[in-house]
Every structure is written in C-alpha cells, then in structure tokens.
C-alpha positions as semicolon CSV with decimal commas, in nm:
position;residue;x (nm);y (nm);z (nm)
1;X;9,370;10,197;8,694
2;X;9,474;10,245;9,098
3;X;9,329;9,828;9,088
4;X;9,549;9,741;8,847
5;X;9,843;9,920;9,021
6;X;9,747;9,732;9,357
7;X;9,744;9,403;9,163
8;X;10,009;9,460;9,017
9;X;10,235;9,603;9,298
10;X;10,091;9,272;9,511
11;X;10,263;9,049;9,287
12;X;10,595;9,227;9,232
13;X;10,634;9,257;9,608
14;X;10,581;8,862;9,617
15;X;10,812;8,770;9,244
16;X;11,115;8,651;9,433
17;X;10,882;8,346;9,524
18;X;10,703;8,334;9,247
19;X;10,782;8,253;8,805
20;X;10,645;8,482;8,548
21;X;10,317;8,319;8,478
22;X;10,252;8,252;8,815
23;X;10,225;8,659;8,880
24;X;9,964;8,690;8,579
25;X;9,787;8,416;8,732
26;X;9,736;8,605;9,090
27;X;9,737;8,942;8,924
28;X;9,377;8,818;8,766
29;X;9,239;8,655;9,091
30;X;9,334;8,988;9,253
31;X;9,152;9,180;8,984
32;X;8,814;8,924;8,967
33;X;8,862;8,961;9,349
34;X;8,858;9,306;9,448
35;X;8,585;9,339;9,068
36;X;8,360;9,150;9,246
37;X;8,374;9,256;9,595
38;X;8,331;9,627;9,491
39;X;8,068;9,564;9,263
C-alpha cells in the first residue's frame, strides 16, 4: 500500500511532463523496481 502511494505520488509530482499512459508506464517500473530490490 505505502509502495503504491510512493509510485504513485512519483509520477504525479512529474505529470506536467509527462501524458496519461506514460505515468502507468513508470508507476509499474517503480513498483517491479522497489518489488525486486526489497525482495
């Protein structure tokens, strides 16, 4: 849940450079990322 806030709060502090589908797009790398390093 907090990850998913993080990733999520990463890409709405970047959206005035970034479209729509280009958020979802980091919003999983961020979530794969941070998966796998924790794991």
């Amino acid at each position: 849940m907090l990850l998913a806030l993080k990733c999520t709060f990463n890409g709405v502090y970047q959206r005035k450079i970034k479209k729509g589908y280009e958020l979802l797009i980091d919003f999983y790398i961020c979530f794969l990322y941070e998966v796998t390093i924790h794991r």
